[in-house]
C-alpha positions in Angstrom: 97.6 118.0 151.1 98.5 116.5 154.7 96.9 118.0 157.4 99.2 119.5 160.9 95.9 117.4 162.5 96.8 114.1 160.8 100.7 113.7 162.7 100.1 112.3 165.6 102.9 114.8 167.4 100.0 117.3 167.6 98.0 115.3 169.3 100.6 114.6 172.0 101.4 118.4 171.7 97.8 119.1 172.5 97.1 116.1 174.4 94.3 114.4 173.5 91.3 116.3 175.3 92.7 119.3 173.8 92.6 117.7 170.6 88.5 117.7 170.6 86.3 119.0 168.7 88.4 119.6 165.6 87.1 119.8 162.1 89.4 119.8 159.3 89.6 118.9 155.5 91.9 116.4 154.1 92.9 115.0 150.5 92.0 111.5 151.6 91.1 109.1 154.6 91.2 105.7 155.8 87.9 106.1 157.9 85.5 106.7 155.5 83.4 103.7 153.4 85.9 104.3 150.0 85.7 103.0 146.9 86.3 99.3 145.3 89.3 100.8 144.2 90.7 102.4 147.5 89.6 99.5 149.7 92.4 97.7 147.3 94.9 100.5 147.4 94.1 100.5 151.2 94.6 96.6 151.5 97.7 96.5 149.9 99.5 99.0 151.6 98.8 97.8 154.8 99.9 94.5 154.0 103.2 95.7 152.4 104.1 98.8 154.7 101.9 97.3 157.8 101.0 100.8 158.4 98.1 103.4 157.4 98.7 104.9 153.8 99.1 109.0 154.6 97.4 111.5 152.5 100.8 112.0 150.3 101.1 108.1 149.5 97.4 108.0 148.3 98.0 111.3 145.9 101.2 110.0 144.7 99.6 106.9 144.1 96.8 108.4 142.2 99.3 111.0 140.6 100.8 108.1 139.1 97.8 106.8 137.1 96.5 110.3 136.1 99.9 111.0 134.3 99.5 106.5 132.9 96.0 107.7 131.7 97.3 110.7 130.4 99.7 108.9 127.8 97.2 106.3 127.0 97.7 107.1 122.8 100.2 109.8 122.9 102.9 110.7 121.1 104.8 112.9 122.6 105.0 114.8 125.8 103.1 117.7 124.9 100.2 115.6 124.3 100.5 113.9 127.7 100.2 117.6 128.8 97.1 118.2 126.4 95.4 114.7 127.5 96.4 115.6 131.5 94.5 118.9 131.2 91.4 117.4 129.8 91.3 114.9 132.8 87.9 114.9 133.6 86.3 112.8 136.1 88.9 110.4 137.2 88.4 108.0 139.1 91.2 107.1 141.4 91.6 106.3 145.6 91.3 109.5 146.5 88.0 110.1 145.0 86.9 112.3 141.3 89.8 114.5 140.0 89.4 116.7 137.0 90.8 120.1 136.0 89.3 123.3 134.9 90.0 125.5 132.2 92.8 127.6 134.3 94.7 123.7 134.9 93.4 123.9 138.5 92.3 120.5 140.4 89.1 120.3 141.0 88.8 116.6 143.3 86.9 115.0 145.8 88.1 116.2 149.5 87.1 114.9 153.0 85.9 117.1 156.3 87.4 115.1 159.0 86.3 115.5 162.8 88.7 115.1 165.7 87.7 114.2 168.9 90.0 112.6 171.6 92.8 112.9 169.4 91.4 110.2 166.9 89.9 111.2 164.0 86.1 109.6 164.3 84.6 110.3 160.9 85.1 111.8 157.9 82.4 113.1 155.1 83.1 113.0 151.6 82.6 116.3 150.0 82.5 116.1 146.4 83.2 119.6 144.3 
């Protein structure tokens, strides 16, 4: 999910001391203390892209692992499907995701709060 409150047009939209005082929850963030694993993520895409990883890069990235993990021993694409749906606990940059009996995500999300039109902090809100 990428939050209207991460593009930077709404802060120049709202200027920043409009944009103050904003609470918001987002799929991932670069302003938190993250994991071993993120910090790399985070590392490497700034020095490839030299530019902040958005919330869609960091779920595509993790995307890409679930579905990896997901084939570990499969034969076939329906048991990638069963394996995926039993994900439980995965560790990846954006935090835990596992799935519940209805195939919903259940995952790791972040409150961010806006002040000045930069986001100052973010808490990590596990489900």
């Amino acid at each position: 999910m990428l939050s209207l409150f991460q593009v930077e047009e709404f802060v120049q939209q709202a200027t920043a001391e409009r944009a103050s005082n904003i609470y918001f929850i987002s799929g991932f963030s670069t302003t938190v203390d993250v994991s071993a694993k993120a910090k790399a993520f985070l590392e490497a895409y700034r020095a490839k892209y030299n530019e902040e990883p958005s919330t869609f890069s960091a779920l595509a990235y993790d995307s890409v692992y679930l579905v990896a993990n997901a084939a570990k021993g499969a034969k076939n694409s329906g048991e990638i499907k069963d394996n995926l749906a039993k994900t439980k606990d995965f560790d990846g940059v954006t935090g835990q995701t596992s799935f519940d009996a209805d195939h919903n995500t259940v995952k790791t999300a972040y409150m961010m709060t806006m002040n000045n039109g930069k986001v100052e902090e973010a808490e990590v809100v596990k489900p």
